[in-house]
Backbone as CSV, one residue per row, in Angstrom:
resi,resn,N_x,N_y,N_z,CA_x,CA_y,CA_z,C_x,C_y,C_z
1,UNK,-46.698,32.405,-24.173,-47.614,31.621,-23.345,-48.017,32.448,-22.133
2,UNK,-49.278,32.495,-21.879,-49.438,33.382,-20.715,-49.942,32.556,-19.476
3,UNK,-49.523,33.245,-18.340,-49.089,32.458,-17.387,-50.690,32.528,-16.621
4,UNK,-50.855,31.664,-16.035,-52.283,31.228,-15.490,-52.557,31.620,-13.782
5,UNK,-52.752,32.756,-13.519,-53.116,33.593,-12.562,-53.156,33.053,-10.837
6,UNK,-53.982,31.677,-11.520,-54.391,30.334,-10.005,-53.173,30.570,-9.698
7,UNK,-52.096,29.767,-10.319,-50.993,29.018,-9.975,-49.395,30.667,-10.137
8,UNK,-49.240,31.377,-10.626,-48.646,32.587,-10.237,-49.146,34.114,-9.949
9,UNK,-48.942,34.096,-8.645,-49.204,35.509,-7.774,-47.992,36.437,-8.433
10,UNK,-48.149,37.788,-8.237,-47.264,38.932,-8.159,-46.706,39.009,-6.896
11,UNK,-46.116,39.109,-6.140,-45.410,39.638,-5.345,-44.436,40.598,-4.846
12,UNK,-44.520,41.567,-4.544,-44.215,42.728,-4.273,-42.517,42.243,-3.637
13,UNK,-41.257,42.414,-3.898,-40.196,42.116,-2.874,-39.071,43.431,-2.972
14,UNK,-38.619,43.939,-1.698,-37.968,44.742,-1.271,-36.796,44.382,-0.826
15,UNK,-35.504,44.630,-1.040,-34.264,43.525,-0.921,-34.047,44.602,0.303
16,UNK,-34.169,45.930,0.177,-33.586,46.940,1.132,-34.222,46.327,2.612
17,UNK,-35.319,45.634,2.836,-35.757,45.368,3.938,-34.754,44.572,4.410
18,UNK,-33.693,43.951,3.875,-33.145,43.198,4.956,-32.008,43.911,5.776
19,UNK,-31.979,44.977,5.307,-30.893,46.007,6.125,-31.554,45.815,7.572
20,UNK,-32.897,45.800,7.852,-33.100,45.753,9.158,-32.733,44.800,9.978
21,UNK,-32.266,43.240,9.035,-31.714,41.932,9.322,-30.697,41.761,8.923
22,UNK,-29.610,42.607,8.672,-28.137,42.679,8.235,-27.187,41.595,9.092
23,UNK,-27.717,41.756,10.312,-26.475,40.965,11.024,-26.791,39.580,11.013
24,UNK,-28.298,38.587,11.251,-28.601,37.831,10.924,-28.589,37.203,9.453
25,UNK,-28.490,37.971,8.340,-28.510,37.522,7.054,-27.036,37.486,6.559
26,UNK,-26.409,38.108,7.254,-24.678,37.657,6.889,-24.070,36.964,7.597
27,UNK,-24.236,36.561,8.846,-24.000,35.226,9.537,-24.333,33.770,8.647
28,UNK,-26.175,34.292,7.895,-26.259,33.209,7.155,-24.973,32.791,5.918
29,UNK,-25.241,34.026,4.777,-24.195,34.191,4.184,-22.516,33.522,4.422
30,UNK,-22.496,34.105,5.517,-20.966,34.017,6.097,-20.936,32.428,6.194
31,UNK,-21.997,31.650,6.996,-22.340,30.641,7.314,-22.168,29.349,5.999
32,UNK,-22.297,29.710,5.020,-22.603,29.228,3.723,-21.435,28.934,2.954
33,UNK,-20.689,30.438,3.014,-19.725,30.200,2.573,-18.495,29.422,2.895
34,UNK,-18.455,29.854,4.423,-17.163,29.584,4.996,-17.044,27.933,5.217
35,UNK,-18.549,27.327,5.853,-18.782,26.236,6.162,-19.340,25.396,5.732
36,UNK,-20.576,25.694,5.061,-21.624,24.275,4.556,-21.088,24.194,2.944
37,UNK,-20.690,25.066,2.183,-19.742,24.582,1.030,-18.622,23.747,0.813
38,UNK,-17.817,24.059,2.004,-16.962,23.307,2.079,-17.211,21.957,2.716
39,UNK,-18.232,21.701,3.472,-18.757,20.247,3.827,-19.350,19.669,2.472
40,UNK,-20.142,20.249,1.739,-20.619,19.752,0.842,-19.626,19.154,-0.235
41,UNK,-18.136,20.076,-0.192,-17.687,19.904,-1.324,-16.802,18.823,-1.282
42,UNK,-16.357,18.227,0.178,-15.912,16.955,0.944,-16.869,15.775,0.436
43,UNK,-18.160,16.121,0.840,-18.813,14.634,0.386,-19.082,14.445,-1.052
44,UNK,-18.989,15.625,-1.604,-18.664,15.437,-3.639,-17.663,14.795,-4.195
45,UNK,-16.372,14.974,-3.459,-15.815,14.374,-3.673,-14.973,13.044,-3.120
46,UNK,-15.549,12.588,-1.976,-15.617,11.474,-1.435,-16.872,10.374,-2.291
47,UNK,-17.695,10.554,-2.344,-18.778,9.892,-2.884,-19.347,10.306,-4.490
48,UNK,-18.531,11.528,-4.414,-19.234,11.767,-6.236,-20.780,12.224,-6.128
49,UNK,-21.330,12.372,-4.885,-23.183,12.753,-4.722,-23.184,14.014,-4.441
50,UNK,-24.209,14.618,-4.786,-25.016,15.725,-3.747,-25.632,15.301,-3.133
51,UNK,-25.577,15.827,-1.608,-26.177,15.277,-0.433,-27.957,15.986,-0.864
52,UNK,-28.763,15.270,-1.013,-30.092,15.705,-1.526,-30.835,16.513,-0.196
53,UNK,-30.497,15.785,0.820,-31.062,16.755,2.265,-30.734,17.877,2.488
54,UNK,-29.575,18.065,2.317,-28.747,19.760,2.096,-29.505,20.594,1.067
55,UNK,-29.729,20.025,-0.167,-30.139,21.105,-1.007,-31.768,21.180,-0.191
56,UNK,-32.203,20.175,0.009,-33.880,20.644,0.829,-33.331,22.023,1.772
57,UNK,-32.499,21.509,2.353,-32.099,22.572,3.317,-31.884,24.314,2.725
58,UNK,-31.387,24.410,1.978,-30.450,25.343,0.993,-32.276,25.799,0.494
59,UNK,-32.873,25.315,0.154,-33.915,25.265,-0.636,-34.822,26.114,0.354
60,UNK,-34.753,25.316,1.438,-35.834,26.464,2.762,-35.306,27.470,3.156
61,UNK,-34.116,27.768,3.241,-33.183,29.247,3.330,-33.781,29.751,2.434
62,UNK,-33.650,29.413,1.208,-33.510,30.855,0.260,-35.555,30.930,-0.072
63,UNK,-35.899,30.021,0.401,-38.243,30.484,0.426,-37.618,31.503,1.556
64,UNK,-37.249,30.785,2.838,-37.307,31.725,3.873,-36.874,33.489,4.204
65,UNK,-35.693,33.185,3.344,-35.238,34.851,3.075,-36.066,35.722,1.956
66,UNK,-36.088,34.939,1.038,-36.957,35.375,-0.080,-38.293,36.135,0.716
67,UNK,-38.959,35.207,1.346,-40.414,35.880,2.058,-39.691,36.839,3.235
68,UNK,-38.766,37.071,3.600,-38.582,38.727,4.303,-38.583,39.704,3.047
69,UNK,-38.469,39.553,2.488,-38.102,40.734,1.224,-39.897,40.761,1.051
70,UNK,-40.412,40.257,1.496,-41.876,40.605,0.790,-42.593,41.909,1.573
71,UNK,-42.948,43.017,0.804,-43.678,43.991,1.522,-44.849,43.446,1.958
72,UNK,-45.532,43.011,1.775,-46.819,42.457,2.616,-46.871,41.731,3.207
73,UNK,-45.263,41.384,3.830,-45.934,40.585,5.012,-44.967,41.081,6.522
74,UNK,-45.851,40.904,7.201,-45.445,41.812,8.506,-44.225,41.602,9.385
75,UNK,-43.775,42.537,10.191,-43.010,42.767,10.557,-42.792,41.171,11.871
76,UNK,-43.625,40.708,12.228,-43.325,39.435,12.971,-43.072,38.543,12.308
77,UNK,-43.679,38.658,11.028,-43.305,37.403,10.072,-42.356,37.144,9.992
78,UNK,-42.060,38.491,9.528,-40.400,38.750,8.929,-39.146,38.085,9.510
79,UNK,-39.387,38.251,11.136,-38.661,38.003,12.164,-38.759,35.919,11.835
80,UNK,-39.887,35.789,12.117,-39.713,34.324,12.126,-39.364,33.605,11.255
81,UNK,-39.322,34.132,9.851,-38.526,33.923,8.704,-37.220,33.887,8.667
82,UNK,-36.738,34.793,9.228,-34.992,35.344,9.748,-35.050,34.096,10.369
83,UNK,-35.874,33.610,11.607,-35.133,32.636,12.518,-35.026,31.221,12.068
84,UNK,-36.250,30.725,10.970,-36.459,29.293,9.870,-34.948,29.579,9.524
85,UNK,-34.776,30.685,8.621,-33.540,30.375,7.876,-31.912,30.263,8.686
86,UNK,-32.006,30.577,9.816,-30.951,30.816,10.472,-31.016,28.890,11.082
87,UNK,-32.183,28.853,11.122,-32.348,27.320,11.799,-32.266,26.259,11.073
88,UNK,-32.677,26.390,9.276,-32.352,25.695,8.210,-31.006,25.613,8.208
89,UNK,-30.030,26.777,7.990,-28.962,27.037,8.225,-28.165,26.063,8.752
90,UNK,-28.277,26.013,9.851,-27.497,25.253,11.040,-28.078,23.664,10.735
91,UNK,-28.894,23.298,10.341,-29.573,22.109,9.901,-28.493,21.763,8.529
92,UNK,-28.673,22.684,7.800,-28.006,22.194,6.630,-25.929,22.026,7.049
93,UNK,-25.480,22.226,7.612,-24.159,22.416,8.209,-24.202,20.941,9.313
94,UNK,-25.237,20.561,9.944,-25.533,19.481,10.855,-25.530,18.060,10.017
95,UNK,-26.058,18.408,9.127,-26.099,17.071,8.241,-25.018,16.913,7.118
96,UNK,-24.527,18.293,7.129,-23.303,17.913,6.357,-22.088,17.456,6.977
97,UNK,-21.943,17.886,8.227,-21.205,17.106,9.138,-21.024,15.483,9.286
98,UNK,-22.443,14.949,9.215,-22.948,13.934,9.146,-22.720,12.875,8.156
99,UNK,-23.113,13.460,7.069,-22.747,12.765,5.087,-21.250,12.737,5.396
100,UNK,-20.460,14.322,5.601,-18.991,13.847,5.323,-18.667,12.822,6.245
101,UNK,-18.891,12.773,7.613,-18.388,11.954,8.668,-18.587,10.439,7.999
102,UNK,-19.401,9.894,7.794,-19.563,8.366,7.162,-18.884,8.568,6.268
103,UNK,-18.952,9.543,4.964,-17.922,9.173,4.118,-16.426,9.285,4.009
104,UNK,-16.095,10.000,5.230,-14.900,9.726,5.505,-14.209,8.381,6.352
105,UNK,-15.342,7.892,6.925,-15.354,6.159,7.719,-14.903,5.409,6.588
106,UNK,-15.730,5.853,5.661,-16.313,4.394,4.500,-14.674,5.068,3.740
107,UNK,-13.987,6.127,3.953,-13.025,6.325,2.566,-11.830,5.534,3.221
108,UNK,-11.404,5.385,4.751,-10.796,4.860,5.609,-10.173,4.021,5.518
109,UNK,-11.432,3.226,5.618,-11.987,2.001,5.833,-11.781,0.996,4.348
110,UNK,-11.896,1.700,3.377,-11.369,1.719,1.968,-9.950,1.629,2.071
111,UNK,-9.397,2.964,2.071,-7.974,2.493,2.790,-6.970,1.462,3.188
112,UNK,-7.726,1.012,4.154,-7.003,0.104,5.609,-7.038,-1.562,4.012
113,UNK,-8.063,-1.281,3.458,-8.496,-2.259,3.001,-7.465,-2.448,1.520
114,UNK,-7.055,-1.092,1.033,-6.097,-1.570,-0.448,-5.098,-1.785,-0.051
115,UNK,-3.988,-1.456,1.203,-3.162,-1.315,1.904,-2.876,-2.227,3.159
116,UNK,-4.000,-3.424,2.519,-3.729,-4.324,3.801,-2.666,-5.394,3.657
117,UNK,-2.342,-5.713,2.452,-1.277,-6.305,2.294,0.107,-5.325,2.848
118,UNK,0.181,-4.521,2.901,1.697,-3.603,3.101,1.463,-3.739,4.285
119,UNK,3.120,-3.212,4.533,3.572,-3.207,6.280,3.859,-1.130,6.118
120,UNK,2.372,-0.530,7.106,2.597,0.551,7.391,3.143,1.092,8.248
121,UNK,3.893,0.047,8.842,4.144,0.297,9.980,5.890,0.827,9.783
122,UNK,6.303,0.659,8.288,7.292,1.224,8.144,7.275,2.780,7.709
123,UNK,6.262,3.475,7.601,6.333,4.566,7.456,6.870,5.318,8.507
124,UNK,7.801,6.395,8.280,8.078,7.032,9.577,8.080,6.148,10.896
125,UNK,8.754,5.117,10.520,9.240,4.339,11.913,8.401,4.129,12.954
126,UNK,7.003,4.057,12.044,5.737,3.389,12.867,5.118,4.584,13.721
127,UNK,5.051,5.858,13.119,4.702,7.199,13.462,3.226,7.392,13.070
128,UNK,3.354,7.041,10.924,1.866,7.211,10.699,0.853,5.979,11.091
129,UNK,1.290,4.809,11.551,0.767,3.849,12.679,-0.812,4.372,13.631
130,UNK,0.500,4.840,14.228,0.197,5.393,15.524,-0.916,6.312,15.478
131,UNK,-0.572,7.628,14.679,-1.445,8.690,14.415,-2.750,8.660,13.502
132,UNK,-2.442,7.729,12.928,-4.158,7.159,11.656,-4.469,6.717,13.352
133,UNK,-4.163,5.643,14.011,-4.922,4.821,14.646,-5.757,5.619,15.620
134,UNK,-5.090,6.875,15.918,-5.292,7.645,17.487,-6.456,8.773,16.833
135,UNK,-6.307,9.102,16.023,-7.097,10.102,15.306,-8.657,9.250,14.835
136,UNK,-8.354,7.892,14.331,-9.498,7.052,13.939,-10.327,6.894,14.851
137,UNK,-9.164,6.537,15.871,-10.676,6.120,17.641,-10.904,7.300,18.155
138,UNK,-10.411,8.632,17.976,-11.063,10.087,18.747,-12.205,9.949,17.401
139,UNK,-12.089,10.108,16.621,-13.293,10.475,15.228,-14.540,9.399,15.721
140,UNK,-14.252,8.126,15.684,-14.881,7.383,15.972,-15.990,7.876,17.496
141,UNK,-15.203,7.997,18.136,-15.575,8.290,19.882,-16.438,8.839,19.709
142,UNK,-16.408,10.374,18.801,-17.002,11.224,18.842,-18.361,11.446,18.193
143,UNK,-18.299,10.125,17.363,-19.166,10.204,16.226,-20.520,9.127,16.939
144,UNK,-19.459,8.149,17.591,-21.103,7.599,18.546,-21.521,8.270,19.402
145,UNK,-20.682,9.388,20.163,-21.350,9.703,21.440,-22.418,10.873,20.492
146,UNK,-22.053,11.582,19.426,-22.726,12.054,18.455,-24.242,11.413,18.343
147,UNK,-24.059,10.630,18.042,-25.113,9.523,17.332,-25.852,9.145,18.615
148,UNK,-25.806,9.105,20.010,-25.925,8.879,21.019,-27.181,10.061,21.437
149,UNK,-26.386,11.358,21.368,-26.775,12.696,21.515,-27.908,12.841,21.244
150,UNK,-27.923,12.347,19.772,-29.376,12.432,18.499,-30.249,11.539,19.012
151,UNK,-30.212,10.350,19.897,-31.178,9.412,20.191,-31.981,9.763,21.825
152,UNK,-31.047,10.753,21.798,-31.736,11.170,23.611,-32.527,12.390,23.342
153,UNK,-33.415,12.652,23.385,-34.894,13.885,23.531,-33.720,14.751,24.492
154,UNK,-33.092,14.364,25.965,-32.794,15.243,26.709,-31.970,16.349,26.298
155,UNK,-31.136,15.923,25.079,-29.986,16.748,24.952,-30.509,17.770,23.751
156,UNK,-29.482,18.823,23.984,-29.888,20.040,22.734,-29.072,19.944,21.757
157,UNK,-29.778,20.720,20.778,-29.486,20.753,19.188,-27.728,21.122,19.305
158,UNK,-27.537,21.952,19.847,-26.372,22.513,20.307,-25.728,21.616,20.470
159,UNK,-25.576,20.222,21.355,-25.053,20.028,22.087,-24.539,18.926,20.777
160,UNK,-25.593,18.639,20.012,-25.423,17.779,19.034,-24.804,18.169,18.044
161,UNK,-24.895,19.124,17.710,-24.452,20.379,16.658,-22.258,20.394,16.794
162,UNK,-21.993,20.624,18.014,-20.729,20.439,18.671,-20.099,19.231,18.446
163,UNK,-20.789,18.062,18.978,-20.326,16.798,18.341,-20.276,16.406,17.765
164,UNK,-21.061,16.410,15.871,-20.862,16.234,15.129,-19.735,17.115,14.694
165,UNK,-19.791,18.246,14.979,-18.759,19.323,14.719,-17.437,18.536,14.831
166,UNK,-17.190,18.009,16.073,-15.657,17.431,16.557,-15.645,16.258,15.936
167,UNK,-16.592,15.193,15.448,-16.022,14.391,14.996,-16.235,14.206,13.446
168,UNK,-16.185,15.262,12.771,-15.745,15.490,10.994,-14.649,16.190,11.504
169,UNK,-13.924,17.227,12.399,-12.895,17.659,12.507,-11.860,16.464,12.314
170,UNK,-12.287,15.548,13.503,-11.342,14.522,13.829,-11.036,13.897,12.305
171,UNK,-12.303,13.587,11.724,-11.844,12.231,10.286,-11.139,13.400,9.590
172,UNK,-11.606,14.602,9.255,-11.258,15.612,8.415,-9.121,15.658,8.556
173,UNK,-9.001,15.649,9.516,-7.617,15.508,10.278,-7.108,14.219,9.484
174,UNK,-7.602,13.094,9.766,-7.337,11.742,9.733,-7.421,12.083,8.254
175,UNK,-8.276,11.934,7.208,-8.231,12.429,6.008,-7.158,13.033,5.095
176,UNK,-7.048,13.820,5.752,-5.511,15.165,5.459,-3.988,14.106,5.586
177,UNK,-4.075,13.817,6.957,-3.081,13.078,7.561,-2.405,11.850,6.514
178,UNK,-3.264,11.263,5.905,-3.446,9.815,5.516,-3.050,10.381,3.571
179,UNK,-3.781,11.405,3.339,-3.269,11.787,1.697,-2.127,12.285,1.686
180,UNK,-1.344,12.849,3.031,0.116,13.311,2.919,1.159,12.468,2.707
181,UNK,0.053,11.313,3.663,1.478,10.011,3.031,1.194,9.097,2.628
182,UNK,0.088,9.111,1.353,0.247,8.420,0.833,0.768,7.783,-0.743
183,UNK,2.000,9.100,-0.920,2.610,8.975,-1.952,3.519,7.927,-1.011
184,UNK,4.193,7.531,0.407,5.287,6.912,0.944,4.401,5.264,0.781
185,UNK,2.969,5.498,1.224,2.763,3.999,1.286,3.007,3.585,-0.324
186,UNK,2.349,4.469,-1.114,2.755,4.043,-2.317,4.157,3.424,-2.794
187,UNK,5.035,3.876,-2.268,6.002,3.166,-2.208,6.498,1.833,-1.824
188,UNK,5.905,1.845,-0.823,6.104,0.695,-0.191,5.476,-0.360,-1.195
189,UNK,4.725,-0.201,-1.832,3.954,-1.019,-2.577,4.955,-1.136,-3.521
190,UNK,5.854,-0.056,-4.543,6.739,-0.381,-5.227,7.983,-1.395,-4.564
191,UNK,8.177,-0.415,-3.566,9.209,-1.930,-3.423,8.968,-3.247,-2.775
192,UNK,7.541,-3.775,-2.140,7.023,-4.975,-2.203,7.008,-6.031,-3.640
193,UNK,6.551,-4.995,-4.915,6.484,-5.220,-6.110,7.889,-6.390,-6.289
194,UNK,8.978,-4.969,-6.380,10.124,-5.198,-6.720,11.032,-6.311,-6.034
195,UNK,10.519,-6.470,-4.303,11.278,-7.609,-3.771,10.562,-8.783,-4.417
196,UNK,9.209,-9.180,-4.746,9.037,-9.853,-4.939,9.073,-10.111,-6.554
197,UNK,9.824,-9.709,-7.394,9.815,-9.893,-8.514,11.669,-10.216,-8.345
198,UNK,12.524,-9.829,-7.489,13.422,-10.031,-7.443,14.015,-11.310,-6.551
199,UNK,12.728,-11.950,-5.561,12.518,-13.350,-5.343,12.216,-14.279,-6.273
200,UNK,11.366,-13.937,-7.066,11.143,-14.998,-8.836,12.390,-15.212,-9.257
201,UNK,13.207,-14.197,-9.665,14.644,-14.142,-10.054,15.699,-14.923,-9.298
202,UNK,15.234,-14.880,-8.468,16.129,-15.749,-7.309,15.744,-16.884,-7.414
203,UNK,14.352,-16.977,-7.266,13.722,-18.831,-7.352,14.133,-19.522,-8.478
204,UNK,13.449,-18.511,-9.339,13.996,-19.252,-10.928,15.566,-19.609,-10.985
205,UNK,16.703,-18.527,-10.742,17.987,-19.221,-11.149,18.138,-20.443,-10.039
206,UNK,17.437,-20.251,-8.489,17.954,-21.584,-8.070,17.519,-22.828,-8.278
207,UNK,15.999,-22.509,-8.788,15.566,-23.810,-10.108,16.736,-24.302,-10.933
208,UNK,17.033,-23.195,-11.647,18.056,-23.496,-12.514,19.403,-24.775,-12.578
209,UNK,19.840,-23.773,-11.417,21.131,-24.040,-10.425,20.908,-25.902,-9.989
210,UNK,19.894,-25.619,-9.769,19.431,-26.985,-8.679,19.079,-28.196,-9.832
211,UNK,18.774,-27.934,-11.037,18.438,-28.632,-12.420,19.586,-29.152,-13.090
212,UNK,20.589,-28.311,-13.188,22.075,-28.161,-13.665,22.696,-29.179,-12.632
213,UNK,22.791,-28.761,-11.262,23.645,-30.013,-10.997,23.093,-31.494,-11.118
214,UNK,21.511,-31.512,-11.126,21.239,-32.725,-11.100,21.462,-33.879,-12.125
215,UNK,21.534,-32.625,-13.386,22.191,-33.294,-14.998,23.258,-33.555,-14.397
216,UNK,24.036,-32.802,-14.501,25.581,-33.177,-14.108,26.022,-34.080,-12.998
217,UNK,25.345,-34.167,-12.128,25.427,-35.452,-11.157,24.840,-36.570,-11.837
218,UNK,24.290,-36.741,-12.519,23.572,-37.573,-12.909,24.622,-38.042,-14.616
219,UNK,25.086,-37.051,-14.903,26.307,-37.426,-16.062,27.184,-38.150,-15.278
220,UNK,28.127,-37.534,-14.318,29.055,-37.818,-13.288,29.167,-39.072,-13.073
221,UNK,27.210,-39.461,-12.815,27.501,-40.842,-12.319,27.561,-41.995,-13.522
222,UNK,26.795,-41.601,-14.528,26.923,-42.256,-15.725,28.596,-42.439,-16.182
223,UNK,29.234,-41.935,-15.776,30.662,-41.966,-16.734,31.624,-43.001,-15.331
């Protein structure tokens, strides 16, 4: 099938040109790897989704780098291309902050909710209590004054960038914290199980017990 001229150009691309953008294009790189994968790979498996805004994001990085590699287009271009993708970049890492942060609320919050019948407060002698609770309201804190940040024109990307930063740290913490023990709450659930299957046992024989003498009092008095 031959391809229809309108709709595909040739384009000339030079990969060696980005040696002149080495330090900017491995920050991206570096950026990718170290960080927005691993956000992404939090809300995959919190929610089972791909965050669809990220890949837009991911998507304008790689037009944006792609068009530095192009010989025909100039040396300012080039530059402002470097800076889209460095700015997509940080966009795509901003909103992944964001996706994981709710879905670590909503996994919580899930949590608090299968586990509301148990007493957690016996874990570690009312330790993991304490520390879900203290870690929940810093995450929390951080995530409105976050959300706060984003609604004011005055403040910078930066500034917003930081606070979302601290508060996926915080749930990310809370997260960690909460799967370490929750083979112990699990427990607790076994032996809730077990006391209360060993109260039936108890009820039932004093049914029993309590049935038995009433025959027998009730013979007693007959004779």
């Amino acid at each position: 099938m031959q391809r229809n001229n309108e709709f595909f150009k040739q384009v000339d691309c030079d990969i060696t040109i980005f040696e002149s953008y080495s330090n900017e294009i491995n920050d991206i790189f570096s950026s990718y790897l170290e960080t927005l994968t691993s956000v992404i790979t939090i809300y995959e498996v919190l929610t089972g989704e791909f965050p669809i805004a990220i890949a837009n994001e991911i998507r304008a990085i790689f037009t944006h780098l792609a068009r530095v590699s192009c010989t025909e287009l100039s040396e300012e271009h080039r530059k402002e291309n470097v800076k889209q993708a460095q700015r997509h970049m940080k966009r795509a890492i901003l909103d992944g902050y964001k996706y994981s942060c709710l879905a670590y609320f909503d996994n919580y919050n899930h949590f608090l909710k299968e586990y509301a019948n148990i007493d957690l407060s016996l874990i570690d002698n009312g330790e993991f209590i304490l520390k879900t609770s203290q870690l929940f309201d810093q995450a929390k804190k951080s995530l409105i004054k976050a959300k706060k940040i984003e609604t004011n024109p005055g403040n910078t990307e930066d500034q917003l960038y930081e606070n979302y930063e601290e508060a996926y740290r915080y749930f990310s913490e809370l997260y960690l914290y909460v799967n370490d023990n929750i083979e112990k709450a699990n427990r607790l659930i076994l032996r809730q199980h077990e006391n209360i299957k060993k109260k039936k046992i108890s009820d039932f024989v004093l049914w029993i017990v309590t049935i038995l003498s009433l025959i027998f009092g009730i013979l007693g008095w007959m004779k």
